[in-house]
C-alpha positions as CSV (number, residue, x, y, z in Angstrom):
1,X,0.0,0.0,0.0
2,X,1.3,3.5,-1.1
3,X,2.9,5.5,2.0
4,X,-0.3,8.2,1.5
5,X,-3.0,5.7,1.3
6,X,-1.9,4.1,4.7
7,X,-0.9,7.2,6.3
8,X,-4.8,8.3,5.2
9,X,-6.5,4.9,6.5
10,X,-4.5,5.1,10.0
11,X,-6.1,8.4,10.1
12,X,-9.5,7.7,9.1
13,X,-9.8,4.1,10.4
14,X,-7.7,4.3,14.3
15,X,-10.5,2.3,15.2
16,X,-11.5,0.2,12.2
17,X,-7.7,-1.1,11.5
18,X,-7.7,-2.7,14.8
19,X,-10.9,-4.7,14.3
20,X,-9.9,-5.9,11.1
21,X,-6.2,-6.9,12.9
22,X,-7.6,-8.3,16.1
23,X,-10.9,-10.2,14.5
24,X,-10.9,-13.5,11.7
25,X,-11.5,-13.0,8.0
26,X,-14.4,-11.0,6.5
27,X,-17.0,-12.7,4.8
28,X,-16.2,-12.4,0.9
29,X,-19.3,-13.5,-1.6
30,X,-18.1,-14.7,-4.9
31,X,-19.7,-15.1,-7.8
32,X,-19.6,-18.5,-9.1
33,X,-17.5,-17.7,-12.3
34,X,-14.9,-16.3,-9.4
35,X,-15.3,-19.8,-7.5
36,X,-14.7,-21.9,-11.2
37,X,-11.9,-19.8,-11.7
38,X,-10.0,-20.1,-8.6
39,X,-10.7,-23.9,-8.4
40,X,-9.1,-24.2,-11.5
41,X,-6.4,-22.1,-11.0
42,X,-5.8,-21.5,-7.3
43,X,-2.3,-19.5,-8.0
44,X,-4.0,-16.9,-10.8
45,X,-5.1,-13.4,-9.1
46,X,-8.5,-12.0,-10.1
47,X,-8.6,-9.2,-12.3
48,X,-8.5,-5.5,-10.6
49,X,-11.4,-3.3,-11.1
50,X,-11.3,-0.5,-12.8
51,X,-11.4,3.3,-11.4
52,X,-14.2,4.1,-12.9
53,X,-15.7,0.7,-11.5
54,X,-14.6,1.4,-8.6
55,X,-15.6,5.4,-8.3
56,X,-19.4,4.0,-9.3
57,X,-19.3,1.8,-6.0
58,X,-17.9,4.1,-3.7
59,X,-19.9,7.1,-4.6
60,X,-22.5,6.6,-2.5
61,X,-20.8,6.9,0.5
62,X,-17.5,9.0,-0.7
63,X,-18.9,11.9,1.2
64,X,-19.8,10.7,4.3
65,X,-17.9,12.2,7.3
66,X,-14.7,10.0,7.6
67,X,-15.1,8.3,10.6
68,X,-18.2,6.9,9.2
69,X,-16.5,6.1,6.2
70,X,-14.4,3.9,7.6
71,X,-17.0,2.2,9.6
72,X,-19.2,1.1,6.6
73,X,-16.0,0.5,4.6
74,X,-15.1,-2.1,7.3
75,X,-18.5,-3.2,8.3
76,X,-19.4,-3.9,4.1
77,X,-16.5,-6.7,4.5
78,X,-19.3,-8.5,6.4
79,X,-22.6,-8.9,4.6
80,X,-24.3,-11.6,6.2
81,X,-23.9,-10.1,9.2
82,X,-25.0,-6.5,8.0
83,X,-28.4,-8.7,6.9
84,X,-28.3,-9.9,10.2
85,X,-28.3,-6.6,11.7
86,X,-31.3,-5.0,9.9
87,X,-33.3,-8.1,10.7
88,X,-32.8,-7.6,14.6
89,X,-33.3,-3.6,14.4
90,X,-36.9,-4.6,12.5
91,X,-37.4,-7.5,15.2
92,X,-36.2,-5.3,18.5
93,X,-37.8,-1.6,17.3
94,X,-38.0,-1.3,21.6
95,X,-34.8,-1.6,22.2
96,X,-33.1,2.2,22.5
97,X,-29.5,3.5,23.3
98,X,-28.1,1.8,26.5
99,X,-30.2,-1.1,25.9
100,X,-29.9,-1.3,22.5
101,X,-26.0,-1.2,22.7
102,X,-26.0,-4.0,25.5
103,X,-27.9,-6.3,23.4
104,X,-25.5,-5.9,20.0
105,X,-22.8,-6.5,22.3
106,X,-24.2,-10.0,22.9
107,X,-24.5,-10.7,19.1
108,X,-21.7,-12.6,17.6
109,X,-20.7,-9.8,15.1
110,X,-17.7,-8.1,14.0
111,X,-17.5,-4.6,16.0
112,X,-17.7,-2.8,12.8
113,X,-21.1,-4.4,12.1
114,X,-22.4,-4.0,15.7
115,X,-21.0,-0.2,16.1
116,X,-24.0,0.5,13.0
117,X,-26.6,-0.6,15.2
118,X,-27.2,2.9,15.9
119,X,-27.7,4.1,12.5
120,X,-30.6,2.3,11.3
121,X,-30.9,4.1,8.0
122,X,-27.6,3.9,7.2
123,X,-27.9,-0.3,7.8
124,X,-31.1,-0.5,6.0
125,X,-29.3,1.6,2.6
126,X,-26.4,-1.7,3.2
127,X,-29.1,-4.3,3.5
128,X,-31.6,-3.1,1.0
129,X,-28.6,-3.8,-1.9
130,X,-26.9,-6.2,-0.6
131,X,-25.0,-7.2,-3.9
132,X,-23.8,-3.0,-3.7
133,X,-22.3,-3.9,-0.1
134,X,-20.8,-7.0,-1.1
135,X,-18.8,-5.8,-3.9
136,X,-17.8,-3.0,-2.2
137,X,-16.5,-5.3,0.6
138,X,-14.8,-7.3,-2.0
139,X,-13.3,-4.2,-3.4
140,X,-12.1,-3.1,0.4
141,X,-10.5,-6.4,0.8
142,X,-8.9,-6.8,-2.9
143,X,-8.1,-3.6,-3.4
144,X,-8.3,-1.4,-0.3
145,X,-5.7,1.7,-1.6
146,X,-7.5,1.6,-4.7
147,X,-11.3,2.2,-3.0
148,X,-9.5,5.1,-0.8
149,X,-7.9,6.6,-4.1
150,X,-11.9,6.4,-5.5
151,X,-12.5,7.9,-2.4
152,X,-10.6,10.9,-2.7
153,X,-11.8,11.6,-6.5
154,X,-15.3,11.9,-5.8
155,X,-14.9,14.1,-2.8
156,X,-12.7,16.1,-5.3
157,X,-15.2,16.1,-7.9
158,X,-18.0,17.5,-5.7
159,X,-15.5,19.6,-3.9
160,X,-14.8,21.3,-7.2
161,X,-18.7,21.8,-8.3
162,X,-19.6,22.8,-4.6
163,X,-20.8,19.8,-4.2
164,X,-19.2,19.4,-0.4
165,X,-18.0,21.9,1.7
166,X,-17.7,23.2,5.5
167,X,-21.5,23.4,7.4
168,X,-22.6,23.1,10.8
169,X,-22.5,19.3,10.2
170,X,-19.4,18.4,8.5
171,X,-15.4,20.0,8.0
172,X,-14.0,19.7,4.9
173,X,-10.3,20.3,4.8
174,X,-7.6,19.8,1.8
175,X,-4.3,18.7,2.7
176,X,-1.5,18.5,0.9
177,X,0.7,14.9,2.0
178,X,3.3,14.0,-0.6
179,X,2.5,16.5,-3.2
180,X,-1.0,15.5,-3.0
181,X,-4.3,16.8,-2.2
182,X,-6.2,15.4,0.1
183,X,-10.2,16.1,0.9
184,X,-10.8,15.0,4.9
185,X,-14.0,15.3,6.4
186,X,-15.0,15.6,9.8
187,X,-18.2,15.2,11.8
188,X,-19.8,18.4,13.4
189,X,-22.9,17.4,15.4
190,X,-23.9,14.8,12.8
191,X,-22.3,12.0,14.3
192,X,-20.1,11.2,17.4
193,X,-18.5,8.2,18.3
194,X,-18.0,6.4,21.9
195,X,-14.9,4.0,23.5
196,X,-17.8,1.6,25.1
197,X,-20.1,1.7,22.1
198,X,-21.4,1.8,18.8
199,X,-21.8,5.9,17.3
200,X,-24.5,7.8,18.2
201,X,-26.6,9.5,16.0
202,X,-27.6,13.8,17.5
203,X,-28.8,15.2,14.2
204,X,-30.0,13.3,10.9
205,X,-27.4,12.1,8.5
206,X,-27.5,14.5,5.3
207,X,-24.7,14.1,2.6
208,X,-24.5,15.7,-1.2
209,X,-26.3,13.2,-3.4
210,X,-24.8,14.9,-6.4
211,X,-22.0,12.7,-7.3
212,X,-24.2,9.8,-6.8
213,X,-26.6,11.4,-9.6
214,X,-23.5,11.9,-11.9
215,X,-22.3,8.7,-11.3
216,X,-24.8,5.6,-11.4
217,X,-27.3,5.5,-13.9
C-alpha cells in the first residue's frame, strides 16, 4: 500500500484497523465464475477493477464524514452479518440507546457491524442492496488503496462543483501529504463516536447526493 493511502487509513480508520487486525477474515461472496476460476487455478489473481468501477461503488458513500466512512468501509466486509443486523433492528424496534447497545454486544458480530446498530438508515441503505455492499467489501479487501484513491476523486469532484463543503454538520479540509491533495471530512454534530459503544446519532445524516446522480445511472 502506497505510504499516502496508509498514512490516510490510519487516520481515518484508528479504530477500524484494529478490528480488522484483532478479528478473523471478513465474509467475501463470490460469484460462481470467481469460485470456477479459482478452483481451476488457485495461484491466478483476479482481475482488478477498474477506477471508474470502482468510483461508481464508492460514490454513494464518498462523502460521508470520515469516521463513518471507515466504519461502513469495514463493516461492508461483512454482509451476512449486516443482513443480520437490519433483521434484529426490525425485530427489537424497543430496544433504544443503553439497551440497544448492551444487546449488540451480545451478538456474535464483527464490531464494525455492531457499532452500525445505531444508524438504522444507514444499515437498511447496506441491507436493502446487498450485492452494492458485497462488492464494495470485496473491493475493500482486494483492493483497499484503490477504494480510498476512488474515495478521494469523488470528494474532489464534488468539492470542485460545490458539491461538499464546510457546514454546521461536517469540515471539509484539503491537505496536501506527498505532493497531494487530500479532501478529509470531519463530523460536526452529525455523528459522534464512543470507546464503550457503537456511534450515536444527535442530528440526521445529510450528505450531497450529487456525485451519486452523476455517477450511477
Amino acid at each position: 500500500m502506497p505510504t499516502l493511502i496508509r498514512s490516510l487509513w490510519r487516520q481515518w480508520t484508528a479504530v477500524v484497523c484494529s478490528i480488522l487486525l484483532v478479528l478473523g477474515a471478513p465474509q467475501t461472496i463470490a460469484s460462481p465464475n470467481i469460485l470456477t476460476q479459482q478452483s481451476s487455478a488457485p495461484d491466478a489473481q483476479p482481475p482488478k477493477i477498474p477506477n471508474d468501477q470502482l468510483d461508481s461503488l464508492v460514490a454513494p458513500i464518498a462523502l460521508y464524514p470520515d469516521e463513518l466512512l471507515a466504519q461502513v468501509l469495514a463493516a461492508s466486509t461483512y454482509p451476512l452479518e449486516i443482513m443480520q443486523l437490519q433483521q434484529f433492528l426490525a425485530k427489537h424496534k424497543d430496544l433504544k440507546d443503553k439497551g440497544l447497545t448492551d444487546a449488540v454486544m451480545k451478538q456474535n458480530w464483527d464490531p464494525s457491524v455492531q457499532a452500525m446498530a445505531a444508524l438504522p438508515d444507514v444499515v437498511k441503505r447496506l441491507a436493502d442492496d446487498i450485492q452494492w455492499t458485497t462488492d464494495l467489501g470485496n473491493a475493500v479487501l482486494a483492493q483497499q488503496s484503490d477504494v480510498m484513491d476512488a474515495v478521494q476523486r469523488m470528494r474532489a469532484k464534488a468539492k470542485d462543483t460545490g458539491n461538499l463543503k464546510s457546514n454546521e454538520q461536517m469540515k471539509v479540509e484539503t491537505q496536501v501529504i506527498e505532493n497531494k491533495s487530500v479532501v478529509e471530512t470531519t463530523a460536526g454534530n452529525t455523528i459522534r463516536s464512543t470507546a464503550a459503544g457503537p456511534p450515536t446519532r444527535t442530528r440526521p445524516l445529510q450528505t450531497s447526493t450529487a456525485v451519486r446522480r452523476e455517477e450511477i445511472p
